[in-house]
VOPARO-290494 format. One record per residue (C-alpha): x, z, y. Coordinates in steps of 0.05 Angstrom, whole numbers, plus 32768, in hexadecimal, padded with zeros to 4 digits. Layout:
BEGIN
site east:X up:Z north:Y
...
//
This chain:
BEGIN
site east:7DFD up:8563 north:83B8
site east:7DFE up:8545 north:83FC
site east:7DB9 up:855E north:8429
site east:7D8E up:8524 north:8446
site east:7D8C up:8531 north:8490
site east:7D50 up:8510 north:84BB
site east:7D6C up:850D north:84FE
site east:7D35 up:8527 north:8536
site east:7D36 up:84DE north:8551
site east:7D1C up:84C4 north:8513
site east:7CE3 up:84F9 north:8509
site east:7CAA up:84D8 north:8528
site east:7C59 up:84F7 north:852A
site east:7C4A up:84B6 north:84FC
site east:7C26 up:84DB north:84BA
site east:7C45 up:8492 north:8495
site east:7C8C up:8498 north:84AC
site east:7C8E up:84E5 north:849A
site east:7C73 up:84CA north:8451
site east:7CA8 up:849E north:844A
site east:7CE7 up:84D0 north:8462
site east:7CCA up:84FD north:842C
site east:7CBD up:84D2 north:83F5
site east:7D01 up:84B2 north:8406
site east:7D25 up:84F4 north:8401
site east:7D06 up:850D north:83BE
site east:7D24 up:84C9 north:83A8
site east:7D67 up:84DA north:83BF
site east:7D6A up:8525 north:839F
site east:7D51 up:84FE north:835F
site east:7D82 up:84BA north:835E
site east:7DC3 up:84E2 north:8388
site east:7DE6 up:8505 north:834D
site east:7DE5 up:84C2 north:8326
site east:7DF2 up:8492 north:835B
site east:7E2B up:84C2 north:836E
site east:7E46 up:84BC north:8326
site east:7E3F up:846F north:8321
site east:7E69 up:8470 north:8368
site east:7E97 up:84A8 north:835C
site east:7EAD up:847B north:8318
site east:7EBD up:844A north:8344
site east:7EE8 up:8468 north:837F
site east:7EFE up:84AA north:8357
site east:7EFC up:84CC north:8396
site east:7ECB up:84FD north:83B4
site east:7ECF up:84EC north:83FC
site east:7ECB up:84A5 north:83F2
site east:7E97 up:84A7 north:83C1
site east:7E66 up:84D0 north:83F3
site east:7E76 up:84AE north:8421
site east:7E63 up:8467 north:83F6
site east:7E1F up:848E north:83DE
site east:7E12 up:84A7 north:8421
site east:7E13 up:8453 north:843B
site east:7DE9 up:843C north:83F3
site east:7DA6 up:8472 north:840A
site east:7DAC up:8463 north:8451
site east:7DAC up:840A north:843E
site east:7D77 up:8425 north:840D
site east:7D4C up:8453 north:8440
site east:7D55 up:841B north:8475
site east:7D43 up:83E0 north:8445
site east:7D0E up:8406 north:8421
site east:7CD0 up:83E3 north:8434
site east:7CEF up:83A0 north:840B
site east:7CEA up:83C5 north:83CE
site east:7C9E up:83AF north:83A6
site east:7CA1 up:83D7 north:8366
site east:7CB2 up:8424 north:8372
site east:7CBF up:841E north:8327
site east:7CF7 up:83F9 north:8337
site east:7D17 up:8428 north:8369
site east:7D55 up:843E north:8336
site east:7D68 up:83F7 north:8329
site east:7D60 up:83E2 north:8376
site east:7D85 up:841D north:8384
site east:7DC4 up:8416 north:8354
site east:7DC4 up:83C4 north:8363
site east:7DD1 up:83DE north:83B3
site east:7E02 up:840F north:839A
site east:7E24 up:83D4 north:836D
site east:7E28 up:83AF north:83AC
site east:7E40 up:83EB north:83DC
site east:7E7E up:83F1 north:83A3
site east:7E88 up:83A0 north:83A5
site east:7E8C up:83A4 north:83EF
site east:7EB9 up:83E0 north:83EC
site east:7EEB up:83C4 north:83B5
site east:7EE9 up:8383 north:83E1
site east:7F07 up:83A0 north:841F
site east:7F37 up:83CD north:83EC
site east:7F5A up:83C5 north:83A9
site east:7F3C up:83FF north:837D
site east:7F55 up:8417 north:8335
site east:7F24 up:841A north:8305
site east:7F08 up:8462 north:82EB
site east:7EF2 up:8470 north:82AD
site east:7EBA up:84A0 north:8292
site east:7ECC up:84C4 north:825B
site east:7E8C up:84B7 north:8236
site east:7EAE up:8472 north:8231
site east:7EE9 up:848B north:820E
site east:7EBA up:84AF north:81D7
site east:7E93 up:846F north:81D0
site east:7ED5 up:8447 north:81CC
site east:7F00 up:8471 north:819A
site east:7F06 up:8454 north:8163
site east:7EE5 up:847F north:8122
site east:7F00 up:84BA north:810A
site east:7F24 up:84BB north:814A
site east:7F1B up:84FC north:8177
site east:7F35 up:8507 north:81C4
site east:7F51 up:8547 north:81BE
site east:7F60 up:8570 north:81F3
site east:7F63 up:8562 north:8243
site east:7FA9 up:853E north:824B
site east:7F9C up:8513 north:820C
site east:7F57 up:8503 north:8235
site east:7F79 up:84F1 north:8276
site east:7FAD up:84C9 north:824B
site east:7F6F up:84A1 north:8233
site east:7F4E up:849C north:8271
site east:7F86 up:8479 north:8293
site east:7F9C up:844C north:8253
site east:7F50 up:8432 north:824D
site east:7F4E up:842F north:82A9
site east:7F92 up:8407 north:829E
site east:7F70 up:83DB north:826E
site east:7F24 up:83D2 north:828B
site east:7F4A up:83B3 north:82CC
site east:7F59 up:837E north:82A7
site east:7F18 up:8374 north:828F
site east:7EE9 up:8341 north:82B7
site east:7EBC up:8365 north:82ED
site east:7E80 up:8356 north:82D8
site east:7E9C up:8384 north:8293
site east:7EB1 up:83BB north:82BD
site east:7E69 up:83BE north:82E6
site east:7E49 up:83C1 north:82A9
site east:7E72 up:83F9 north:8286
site east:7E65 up:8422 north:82C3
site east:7E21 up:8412 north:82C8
site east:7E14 up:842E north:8288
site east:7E42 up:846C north:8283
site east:7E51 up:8486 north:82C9
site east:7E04 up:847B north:82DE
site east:7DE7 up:8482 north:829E
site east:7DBD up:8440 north:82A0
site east:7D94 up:8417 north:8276
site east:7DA4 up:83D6 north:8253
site east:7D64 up:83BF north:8276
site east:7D78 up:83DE north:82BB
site east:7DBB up:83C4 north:82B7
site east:7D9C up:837E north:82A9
site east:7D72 up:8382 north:82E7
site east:7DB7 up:8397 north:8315
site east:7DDE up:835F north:82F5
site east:7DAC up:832F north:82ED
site east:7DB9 up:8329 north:82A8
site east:7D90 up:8325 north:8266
site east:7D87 up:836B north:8245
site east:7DA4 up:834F north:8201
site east:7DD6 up:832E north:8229
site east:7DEE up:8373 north:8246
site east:7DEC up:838E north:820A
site east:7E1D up:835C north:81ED
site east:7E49 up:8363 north:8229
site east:7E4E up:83AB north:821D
site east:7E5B up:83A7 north:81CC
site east:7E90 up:8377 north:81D9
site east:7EB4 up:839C north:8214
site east:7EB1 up:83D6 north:81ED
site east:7ED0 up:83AE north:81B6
site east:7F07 up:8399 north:81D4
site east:7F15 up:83DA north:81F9
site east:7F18 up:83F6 north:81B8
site east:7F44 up:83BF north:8192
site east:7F70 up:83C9 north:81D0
site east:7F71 up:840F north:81CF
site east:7F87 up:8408 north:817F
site east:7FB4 up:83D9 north:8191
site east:7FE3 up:83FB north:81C0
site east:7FDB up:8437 north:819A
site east:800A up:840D north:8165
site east:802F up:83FA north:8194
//
């Protein structure tokens, strides 16, 4: 896990702004694994994911003092990383990156995913077919399995209903799986 580092110019004698650097970095030892997940789904690489998380605490440290519920930290936190990705996939064309805790919530019953290559096969097949899928679709389906969100925290990011999520996600997953049975056939 990457360290939070206070540069010496920011340490200050203010008792308040010492508060906040340390309450701030208990958040990010809590929220980095998961935010790191959520991004890593999305750019499938290491550096650039670090680098993504590393830009999402430092918006979030610097815009901190907008935030009014500290209950709502892990949604205000994931809806910055949501837009950090956005911005990223704006400026590049990315190639979407399955979890495999979709795969096992996708395959149809009776189905197992045997063994690593038959995994990797999947993975690609169901990347190949969530690209096609409208973004709003593929936010959601990596808002729930690579950073292990709510229905209701998911809602809040996407400004969505949390029935309405929940439909989104039984019908994505749906039609990944129809699709997934489909070119099995093939």
């Amino acid at each position: 896990m990457t360290t939070l580092r206070v540069f010496p110019s920011a340490a200050s004698d203010s008792p308040v702004l010492d508060r906040r650097i340390d309450k701030f970095a208990d958040k990010y030892r809590q929220f980095f694994p998961r935010v790191f997940a959520y991004v890593y789904g999305h750019t499938h690489n290491v550096h650039l994911a670090e680098d993504l998380v590393a830009d999402v605490f430092e918006r979030a440290f610097l815009k901190a003092d907008t935030l009014r519920n500290d209950e709502a930290f892990s949604t205000w936190l994931f809806t910055i990383a949501r837009n950090v990705i956005i911005s990223h996939a704006r400026k590049r064309h990315r190639e979407t990156v399955v979890d495999p805790d979709v795969l096992r919530e996708i395959a149809p019953s009776g189905t197992s995913v045997e063994g690593d290559i038959l995994l990797r096969e999947e993975m690609r097949t169901v990347s190949k077919l969530l690209q096609d899928f409208p973004q709003r679709e593929q936010d959601i389906i990596s808002l729930k399995f690579d950073a292990e969100l709510t229905n209701g925290q998911i809602a809040q990011i996407m400004s969505l209903s949390e029935p309405n999520v929940r439909v989104i996600l039984f019908r994505t997953l749906r039609k990944l799986r129809e699709q997934m049975v489909a070119d099995r056939r093939a």
